[in-house]
NUTOR-938243 format. One record per residue: residue number from 1; y, z, x of N, C-alpha, C in turn. Coordinates in steps of 0.001 Angstrom, whole numbers, plus 500000, padded with zeros to 6 digits. Layout:
<atoms>
    k      ny      nz      nx     cay     caz     cax      cy      cz      cx
  NUM       Y       Z       X       Y       Z       X       Y       Z       X
...
</atoms>
This chain:
<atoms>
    k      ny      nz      nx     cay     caz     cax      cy      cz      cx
    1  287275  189814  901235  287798  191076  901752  286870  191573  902862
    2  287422  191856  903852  286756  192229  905091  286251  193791  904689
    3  285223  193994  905685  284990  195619  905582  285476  196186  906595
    4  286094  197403  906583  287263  197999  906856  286595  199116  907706
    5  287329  199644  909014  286663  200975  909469  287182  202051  908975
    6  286140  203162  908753  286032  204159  908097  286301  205590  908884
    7  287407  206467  908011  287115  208433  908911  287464  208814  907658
    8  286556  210055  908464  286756  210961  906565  287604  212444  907560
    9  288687  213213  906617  288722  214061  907334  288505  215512  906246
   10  287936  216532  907362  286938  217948  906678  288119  219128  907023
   11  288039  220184  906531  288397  221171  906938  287739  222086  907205
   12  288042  223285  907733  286929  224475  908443  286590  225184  907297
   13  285723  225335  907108  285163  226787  906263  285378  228110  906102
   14  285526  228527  905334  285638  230130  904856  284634  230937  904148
   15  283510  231247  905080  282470  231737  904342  281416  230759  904040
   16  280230  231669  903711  278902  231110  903475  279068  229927  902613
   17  279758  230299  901236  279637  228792  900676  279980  227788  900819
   18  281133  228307  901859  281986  226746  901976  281697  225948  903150
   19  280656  226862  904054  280088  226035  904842  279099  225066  904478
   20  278196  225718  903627  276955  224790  902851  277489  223452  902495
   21  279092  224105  901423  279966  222487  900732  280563  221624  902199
   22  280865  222338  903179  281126  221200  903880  279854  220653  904972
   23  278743  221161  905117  277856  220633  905429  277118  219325  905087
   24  277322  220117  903945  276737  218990  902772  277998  217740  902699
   25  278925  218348  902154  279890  216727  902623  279419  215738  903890
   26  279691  216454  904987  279628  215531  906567  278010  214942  906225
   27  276771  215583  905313  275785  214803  905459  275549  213803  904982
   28  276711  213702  904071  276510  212348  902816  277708  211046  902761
   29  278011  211911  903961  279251  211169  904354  278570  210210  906061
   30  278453  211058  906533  277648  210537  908057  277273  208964  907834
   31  276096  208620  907133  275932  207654  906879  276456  206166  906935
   32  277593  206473  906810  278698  205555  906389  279272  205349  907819
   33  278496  205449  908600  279354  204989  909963  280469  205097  910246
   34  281214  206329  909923  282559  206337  909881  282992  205880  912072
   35  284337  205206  911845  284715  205137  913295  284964  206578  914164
   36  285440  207827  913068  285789  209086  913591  285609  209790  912067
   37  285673  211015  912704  286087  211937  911740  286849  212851  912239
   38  287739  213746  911456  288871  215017  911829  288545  216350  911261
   39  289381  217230  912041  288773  218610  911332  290305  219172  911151
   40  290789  219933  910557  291956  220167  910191  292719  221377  910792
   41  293605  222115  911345  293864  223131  911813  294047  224911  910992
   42  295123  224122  910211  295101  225373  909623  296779  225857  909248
   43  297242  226359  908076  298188  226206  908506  299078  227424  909663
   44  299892  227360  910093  300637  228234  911385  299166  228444  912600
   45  298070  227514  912594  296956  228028  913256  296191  228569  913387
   46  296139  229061  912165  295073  230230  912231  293906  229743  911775
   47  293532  228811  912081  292191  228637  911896  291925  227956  913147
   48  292167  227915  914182  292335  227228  915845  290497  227581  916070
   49  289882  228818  916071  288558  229149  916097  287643  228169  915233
   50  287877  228438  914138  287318  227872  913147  287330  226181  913294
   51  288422  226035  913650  288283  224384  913948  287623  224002  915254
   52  287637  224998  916150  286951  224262  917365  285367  224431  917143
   53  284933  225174  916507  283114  225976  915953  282828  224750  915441
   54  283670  224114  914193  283272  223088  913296  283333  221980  914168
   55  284092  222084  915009  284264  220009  915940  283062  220327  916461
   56  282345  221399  917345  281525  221923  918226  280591  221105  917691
   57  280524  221618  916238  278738  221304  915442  278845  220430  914917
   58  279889  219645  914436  279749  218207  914064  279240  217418  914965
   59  279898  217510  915919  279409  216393  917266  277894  216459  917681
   60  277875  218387  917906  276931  218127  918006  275324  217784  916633
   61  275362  218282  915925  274526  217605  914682  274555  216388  914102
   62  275717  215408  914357  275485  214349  913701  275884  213552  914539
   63  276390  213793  915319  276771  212689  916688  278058  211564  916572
   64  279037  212284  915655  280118  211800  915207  281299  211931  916421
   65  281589  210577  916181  282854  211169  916934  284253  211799  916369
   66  284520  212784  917007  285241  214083  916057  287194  214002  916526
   67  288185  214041  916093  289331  214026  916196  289470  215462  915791
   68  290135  216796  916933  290455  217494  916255  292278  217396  915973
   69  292419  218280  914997  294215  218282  914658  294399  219849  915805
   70  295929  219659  915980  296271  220206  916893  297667  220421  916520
   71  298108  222083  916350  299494  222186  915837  300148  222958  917196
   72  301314  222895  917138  302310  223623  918091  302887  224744  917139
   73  302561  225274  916379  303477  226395  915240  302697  227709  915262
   74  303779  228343  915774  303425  230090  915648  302536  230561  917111
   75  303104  229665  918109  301933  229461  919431  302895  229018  920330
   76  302896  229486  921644  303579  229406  923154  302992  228037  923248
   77  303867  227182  924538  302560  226018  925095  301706  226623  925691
   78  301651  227278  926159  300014  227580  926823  298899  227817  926604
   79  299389  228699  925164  298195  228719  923829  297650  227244  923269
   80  299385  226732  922902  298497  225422  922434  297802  224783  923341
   81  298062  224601  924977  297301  223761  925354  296195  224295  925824
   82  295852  225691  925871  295012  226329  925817  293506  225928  925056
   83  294092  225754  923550  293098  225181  922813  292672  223480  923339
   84  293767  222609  923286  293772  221444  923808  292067  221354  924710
   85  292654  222412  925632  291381  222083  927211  290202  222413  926610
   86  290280  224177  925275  288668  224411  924623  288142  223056  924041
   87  289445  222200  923460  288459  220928  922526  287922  219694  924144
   88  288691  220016  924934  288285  219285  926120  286904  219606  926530
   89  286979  220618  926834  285743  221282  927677  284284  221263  926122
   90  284694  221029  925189  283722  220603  924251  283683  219245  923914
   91  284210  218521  924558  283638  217287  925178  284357  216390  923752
   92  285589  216670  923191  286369  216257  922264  287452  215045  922995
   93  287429  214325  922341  288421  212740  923450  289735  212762  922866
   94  289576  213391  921249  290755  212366  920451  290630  213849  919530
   95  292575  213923  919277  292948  214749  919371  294751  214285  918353
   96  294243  214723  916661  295304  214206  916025  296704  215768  916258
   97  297440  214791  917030  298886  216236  917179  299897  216297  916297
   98  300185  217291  915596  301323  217405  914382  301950  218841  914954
   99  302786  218867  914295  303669  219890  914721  302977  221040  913762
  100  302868  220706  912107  302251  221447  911602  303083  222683  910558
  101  302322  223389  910058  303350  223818  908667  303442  225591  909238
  102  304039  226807  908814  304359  227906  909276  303465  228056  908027
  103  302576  229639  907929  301997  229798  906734  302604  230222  905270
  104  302275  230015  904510  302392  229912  903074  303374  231090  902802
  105  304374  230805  902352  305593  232082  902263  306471  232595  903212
  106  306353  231838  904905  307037  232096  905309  308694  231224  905915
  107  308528  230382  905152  310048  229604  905405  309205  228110  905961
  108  310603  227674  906467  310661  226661  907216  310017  226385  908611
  109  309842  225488  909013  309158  225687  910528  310447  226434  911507
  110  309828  226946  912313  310798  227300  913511  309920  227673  914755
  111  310470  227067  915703  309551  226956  916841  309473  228252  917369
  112  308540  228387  918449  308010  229569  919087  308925  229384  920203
  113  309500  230863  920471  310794  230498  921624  310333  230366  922740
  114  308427  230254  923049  308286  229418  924324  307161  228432  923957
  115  307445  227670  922341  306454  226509  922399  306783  225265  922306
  116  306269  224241  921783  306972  222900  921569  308039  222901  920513
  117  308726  222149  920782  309696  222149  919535  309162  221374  918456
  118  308681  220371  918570  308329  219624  917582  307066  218793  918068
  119  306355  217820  917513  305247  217012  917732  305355  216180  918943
  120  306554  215687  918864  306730  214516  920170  306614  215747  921175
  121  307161  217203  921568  307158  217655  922503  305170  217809  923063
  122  304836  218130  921984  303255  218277  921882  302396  217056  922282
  123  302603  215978  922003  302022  214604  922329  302548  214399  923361
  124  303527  214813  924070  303660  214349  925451  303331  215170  926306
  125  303252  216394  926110  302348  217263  927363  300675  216745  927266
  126  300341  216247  925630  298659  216110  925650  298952  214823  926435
  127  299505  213791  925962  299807  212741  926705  299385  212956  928373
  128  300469  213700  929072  299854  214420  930390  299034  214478  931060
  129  298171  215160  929789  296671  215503  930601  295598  214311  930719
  130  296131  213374  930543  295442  212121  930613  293861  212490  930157
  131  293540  213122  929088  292330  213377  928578  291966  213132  927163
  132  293310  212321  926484  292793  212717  925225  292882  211066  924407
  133  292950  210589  924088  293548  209525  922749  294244  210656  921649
  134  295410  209842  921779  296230  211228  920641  296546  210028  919385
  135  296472  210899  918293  296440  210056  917182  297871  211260  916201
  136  299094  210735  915247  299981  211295  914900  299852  211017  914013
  137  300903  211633  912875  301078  211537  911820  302060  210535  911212
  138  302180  210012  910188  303278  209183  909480  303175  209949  907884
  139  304467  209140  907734  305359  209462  906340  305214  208061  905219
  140  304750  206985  904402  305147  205998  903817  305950  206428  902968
  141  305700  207410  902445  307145  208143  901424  307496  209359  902469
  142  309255  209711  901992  309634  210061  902668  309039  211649  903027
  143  309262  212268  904222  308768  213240  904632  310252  214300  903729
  144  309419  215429  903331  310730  216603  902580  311998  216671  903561
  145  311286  216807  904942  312655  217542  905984  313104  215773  906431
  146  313042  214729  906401  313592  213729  906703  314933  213730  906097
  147  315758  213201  907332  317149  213385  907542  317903  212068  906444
  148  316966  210795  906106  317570  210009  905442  316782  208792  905844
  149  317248  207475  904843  316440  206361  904762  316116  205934  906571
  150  314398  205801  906264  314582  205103  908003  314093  206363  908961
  151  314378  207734  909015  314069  208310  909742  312797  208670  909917
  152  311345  208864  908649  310214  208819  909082  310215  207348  910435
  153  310432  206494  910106  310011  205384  910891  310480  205715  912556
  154  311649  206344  912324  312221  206638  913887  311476  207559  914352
  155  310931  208554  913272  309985  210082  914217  308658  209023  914617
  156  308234  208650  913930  306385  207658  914277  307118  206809  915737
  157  308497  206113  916043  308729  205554  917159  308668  206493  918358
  158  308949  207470  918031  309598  209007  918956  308071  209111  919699
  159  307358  209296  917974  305784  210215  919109  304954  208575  919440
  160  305142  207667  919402  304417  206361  919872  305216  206406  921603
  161  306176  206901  921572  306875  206972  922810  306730  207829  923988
  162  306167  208767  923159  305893  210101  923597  304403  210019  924262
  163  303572  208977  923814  302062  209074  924013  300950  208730  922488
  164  301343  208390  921449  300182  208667  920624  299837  207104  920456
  165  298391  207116  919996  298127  205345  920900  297254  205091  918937
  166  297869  206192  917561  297437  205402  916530  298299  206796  915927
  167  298156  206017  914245  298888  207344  913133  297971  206584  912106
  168  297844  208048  911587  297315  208269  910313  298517  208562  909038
  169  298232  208167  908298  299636  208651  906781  298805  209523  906067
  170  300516  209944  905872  299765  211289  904603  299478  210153  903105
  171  298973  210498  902166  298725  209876  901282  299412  209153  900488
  172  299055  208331  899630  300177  208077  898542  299293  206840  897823
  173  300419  206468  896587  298937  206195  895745  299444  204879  895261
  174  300047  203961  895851  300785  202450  895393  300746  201688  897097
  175  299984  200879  897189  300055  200173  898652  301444  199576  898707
  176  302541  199402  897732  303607  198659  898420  304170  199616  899347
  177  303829  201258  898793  304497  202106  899408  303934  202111  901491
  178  302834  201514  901427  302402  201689  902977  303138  200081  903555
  179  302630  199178  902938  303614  197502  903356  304347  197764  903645
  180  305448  198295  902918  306969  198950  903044  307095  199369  904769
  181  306286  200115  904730  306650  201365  905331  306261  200580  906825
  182  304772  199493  906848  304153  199149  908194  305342  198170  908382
  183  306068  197317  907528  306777  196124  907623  307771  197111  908340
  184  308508  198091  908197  309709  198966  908899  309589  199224  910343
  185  307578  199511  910346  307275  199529  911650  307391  199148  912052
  186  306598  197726  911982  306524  196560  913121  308092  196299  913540
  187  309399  196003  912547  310200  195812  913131  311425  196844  913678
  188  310394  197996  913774  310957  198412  914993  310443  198779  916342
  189  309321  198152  916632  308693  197439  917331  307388  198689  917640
  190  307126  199002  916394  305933  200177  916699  304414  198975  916877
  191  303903  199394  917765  302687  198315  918061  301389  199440  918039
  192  301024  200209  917394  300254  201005  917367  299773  200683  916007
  193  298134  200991  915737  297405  200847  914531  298215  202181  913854
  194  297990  201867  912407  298622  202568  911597  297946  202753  910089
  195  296988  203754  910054  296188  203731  909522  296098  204485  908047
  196  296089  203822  906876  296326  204647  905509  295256  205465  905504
  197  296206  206660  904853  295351  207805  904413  295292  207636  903001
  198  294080  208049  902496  293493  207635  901039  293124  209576  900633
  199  293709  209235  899580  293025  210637  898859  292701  210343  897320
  200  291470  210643  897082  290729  210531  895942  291246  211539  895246
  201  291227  211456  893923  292339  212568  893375  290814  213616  892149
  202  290204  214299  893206  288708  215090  892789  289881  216091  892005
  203  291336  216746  892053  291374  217502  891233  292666  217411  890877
  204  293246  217056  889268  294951  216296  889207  295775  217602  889569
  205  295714  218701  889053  296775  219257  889218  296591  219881  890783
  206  295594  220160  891139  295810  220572  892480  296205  219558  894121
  207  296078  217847  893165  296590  217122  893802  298159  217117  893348
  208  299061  216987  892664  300601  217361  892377  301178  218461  893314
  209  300231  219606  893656  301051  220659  894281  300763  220167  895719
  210  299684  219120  895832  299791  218820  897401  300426  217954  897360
  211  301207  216984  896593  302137  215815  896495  303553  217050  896645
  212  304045  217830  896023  305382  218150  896493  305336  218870  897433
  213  304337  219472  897881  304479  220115  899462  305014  219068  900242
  214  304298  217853  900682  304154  216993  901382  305260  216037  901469
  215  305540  215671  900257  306867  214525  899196  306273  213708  898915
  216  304744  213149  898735  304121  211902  898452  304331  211873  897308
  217  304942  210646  896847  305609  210411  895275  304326  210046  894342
  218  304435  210356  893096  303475  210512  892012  304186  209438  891018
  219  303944  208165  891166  304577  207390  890265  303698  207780  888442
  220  304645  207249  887429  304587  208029  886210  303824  207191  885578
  221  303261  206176  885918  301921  205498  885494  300850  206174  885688
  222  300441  206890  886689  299234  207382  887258  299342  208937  886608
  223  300399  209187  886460  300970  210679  885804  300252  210739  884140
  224  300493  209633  883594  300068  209114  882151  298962  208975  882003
  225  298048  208127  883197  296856  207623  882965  296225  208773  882892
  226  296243  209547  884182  295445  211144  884200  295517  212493  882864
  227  296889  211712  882350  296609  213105  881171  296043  212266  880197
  228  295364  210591  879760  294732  210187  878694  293183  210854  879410
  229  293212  210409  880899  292109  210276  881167  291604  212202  881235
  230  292209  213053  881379  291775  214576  880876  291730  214875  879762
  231  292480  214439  879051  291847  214251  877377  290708  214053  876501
  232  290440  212582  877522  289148  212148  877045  287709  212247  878342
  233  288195  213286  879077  287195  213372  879626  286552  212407  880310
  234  287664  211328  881443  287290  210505  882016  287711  210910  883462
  235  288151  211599  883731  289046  212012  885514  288108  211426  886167
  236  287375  211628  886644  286156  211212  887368  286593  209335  887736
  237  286021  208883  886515  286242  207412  886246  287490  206765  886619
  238  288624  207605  886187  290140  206601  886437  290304  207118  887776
  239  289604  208555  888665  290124  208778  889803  289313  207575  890905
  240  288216  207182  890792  287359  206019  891600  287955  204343  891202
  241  288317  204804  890030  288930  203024  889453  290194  202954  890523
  242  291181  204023  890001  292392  204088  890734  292603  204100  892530
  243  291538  204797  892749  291480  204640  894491  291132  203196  894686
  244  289741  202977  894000  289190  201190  894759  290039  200201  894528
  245  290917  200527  893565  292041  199479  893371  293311  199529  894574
  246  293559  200334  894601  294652  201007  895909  293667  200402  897377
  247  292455  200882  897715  291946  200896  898920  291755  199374  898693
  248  291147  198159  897802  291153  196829  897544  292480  196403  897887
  249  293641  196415  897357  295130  196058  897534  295352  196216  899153
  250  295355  197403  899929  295012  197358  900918  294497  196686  901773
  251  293420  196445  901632  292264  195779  902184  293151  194086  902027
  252  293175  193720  900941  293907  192302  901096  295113  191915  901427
  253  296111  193190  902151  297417  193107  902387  297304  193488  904024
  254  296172  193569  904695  295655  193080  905742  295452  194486  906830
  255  295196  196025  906309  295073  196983  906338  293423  196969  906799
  256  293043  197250  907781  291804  197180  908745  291136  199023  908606
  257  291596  199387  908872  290900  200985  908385  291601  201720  907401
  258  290547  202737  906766  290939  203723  905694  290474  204971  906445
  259  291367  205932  906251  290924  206981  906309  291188  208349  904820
  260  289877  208758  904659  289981  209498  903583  290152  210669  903986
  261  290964  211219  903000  290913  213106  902715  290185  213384  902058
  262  288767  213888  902318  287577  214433  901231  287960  215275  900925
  263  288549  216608  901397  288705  218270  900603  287216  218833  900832
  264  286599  218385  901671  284932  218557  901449  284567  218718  900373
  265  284527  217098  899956  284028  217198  898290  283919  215639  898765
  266  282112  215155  898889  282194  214309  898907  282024  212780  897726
  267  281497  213500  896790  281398  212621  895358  282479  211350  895333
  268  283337  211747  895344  284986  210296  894771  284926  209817  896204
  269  284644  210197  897178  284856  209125  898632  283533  208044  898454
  270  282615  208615  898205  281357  207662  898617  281326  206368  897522
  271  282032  207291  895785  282058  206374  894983  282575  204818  895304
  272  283978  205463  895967  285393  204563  896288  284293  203769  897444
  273  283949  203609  898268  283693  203356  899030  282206  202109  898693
  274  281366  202814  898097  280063  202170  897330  281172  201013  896203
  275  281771  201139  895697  282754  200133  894842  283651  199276  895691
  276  283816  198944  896679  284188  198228  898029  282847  197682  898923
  277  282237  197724  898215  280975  197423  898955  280334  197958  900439
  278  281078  198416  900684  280802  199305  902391  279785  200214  902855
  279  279120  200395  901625  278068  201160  902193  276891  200406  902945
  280  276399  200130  904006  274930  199458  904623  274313  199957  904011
  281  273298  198698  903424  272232  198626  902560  270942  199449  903343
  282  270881  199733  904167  269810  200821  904471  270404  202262  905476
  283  271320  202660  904890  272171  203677  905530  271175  204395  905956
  284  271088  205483  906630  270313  206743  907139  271274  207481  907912
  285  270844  208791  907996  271671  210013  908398  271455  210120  909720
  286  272146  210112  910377  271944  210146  911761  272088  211611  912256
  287  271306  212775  911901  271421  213974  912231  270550  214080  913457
  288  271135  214997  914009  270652  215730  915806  270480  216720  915592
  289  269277  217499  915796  269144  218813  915814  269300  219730  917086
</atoms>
């Protein structure tokens, strides 16, 4: 099994403590040579500040190279590309574009009556500015608002068309479900890396409510295992068994990078990762002051 390139992705902080916890994540994470790392937006944007502060000081303290996310929701284009040029002018290359979620309680998406309509509209103005590497999103299970079998695969053709030169997937926890999904790609002639997203499952039930937001299916094996394994006080154990087995399957079904969702919680990534053998035997932190 080859060793695989590595991104972990963080979200912005809220307050003193949660800066410390995600500090402390990116430091124990750094190490690991990741190829990139991401910072997350927010949902309807409101964390656009907060995410550009955090790309700011990642880059600059650890010398990572940083992907920020970039939504078109609840924002004119000019705003969004507004931010676009702040992650520019902070010396940001790569730049993951999603259309992105409206905040918590307020419906469905609906565009800003002078912003992008959707992601492809967003990846092709960043596209434009000939400044960025744009990286998109994918579906291996189906996306909630997908119109029917096949149509995630047609939206990932749309924004590969549009400009995005890689995709990241939202999670899911059975590799036939990504095979599936890359085999659909390729033959429809998507030629872009396509890169699984891995999520370590640090907390079960608060991973379920991010599985039906999203639609990433929860097959009823893993449903079973987690309530023996909270029983007996193993979560920990079946959540690192269960990833290195998924990220291994992967790895031999010819899947070249992982990218993780830490939650800034870095414990179950480094495990998964140290159990794949990937960690360099004399790692060191590459911090910049």
């Amino acid at each position: 099994m080859s060793l695989p390139g590595l991104s972990f992705e963080f979200f912005p902080p809220h307050g003193v403590q949660a800066s410390f916890r995600l500090w402390q994540a990116v430091s124990e994470l750094a190490p690991l040579d990741p190829d990139f790392v991401s910072v997350t937006f927010g949902a309807g944007g409101a964390d656009h500040g907060l995410t550009l502060d955090t790309v700011k000081a990642i880059k600059r303290r650890f010398n990572l190279v940083v992907a920020a996310h970039l939504t078109c929701c609840n924002a004119t284009r000019e705003e969004t590309l507004a931010v676009a040029e702040s992650y520019s002018a902070a010396g940001i290359s790569e730049i993951v574009a999603l259309r992105g979620d409206p905040p918590t309680g307020t419906g469905t998406f609906r565009p800003h009556p002078d912003g992008f309509e959707d992601s492809c509209a967003l990846i092709s103005a960043l596209a434009g500015l000939n400044r960025f590497s744009i990286r998109a999103s994918a579906y291996p299970d189906p996306h909630p608002e997908a119109a029917g079998p096949g149509a995630d695969v047609e939206w990932l053709k749309r924004k590969v068309d549009a400009g995005a030169t890689s995709a990241i997937t939202q999670f899911f926890f059975e590799a036939e479900s990504y095979f599936r999904f890359r085999d659909a790609c390729d033959a429809a002639r998507i030629d872009v890396p396509i890169i699984p997203g891995i999520l370590p499952i640090e907390d079960w039930t608060r991973m379920k409510r991010f599985a039906r937001r999203c639609g990433a299916h929860v097959p009823a094996w893993l449903a079973d295992a987690f309530e023996v394994a909270l029983r007996d006080d193993r979560h920990d154990l079946l959540a690192i068994s269960v990833c290195t087995e998924l990220c291994s399957d992967l790895l031999d079904g010819g899947a070249e990078n992982l990218h993780f969702y830490t939650l800034n919680k870095p414990h179950l990534t480094k495990e998964v990762i140290r159990a794949l053998r990937t960690v360099p035997a004399a790692a060191s932190l590459r911090y910049v002051a």
